[in-house]
Structure formats: C-alpha cells, structure tokens
Phi, psi and omega in degrees: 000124191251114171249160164306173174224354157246331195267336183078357192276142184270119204265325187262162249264062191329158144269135192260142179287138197250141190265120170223180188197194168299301195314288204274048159244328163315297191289322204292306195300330192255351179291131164277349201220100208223023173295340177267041210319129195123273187331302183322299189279340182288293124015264169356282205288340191281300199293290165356291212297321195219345186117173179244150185271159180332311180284329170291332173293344172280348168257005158305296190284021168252244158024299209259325187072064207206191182264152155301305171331311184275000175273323206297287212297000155311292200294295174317280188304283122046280186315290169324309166306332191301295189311318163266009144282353213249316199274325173320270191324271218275015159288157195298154192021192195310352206295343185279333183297293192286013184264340185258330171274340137342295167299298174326326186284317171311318192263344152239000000 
C-alpha cells in the first residue's frame, strides 16, 4: 500500500467492481470496436435490467459484427440463465445454494 506523503491518501488504484455476465463476455470476444472503455459493462446492466432497445441492440450488432436478432438472442439467453440461477438460489433454506455450487463444482 502506497500512501501519498503530503496528503496521507492512499495512492494506488483500488479495484473497481465490474459488472460481467455471459452477454457482455459474449460482445467482449467478438467486438471490433473497444473504443469506449465502459460501454460493454454498461450495454451488459441495461440488457439485465430492462432488455436493450432497438438502438442499442444495433450497436450492439455492429460492435460485434453479428445481426441484431443474434445480440436479442444473446442478451435473452444470458437473462434466462441468470434467472434460474437467481430461483436455484432463493429455494427454501439452504438447498439451492448448495445445488448451485454443486453445478458450479460440476463445471470445473
């Protein structure tokens, strides 16, 4: 840990939390274009949150070089996967947790 010495502020570079998912390890492998340092994870929690709108899914598929059709159905698979993993997890008491760290265990 590096402090400044006139200021006392602790000087080197915290890591900041990054929002990733299937979708935006999907766009990061296939983007042509990485000018926007951000966008990617932004696009990711907007596509989560609420779905991506028309415009964004064309610069998705531009970015990517792919169709719009192959981003929704990304961004849609992505979601699903998510989503039963979320319902896995919130099953009574513990059992879901351990059925998912189980797969998870399975998968490596």
């Amino acid at each position: 840990m590096k402090i400044d010495g006139v200021s006392g502020f602790h000087i080197e570079r915290a890591e900041v939390p990054v929002f990733t998912s299937g979708f935006t390890r999907w766009v990061e492998q296939r983007s042509t274009d990485l000018a926007y340092p951000g966008l990617i994870e932004v696009l990711g929690v907007m596509a989560r949150d609420h779905g991506l709108a028309e415009e964004e899914v064309d610069l998705v598929a531009r970015m990517t070089g792919t169709t719009p059709e192959t981003v929704v159905r990304e961004y849609r698979r992505d979601n699903t996967i998510w989503a039963e993993e979320q319902a896995r997890m919130y099953q009574s008491g513990l059992a879901g947790l351990d059925a998912h760290l189980d797969e998870i265990a399975r998968q490596h």
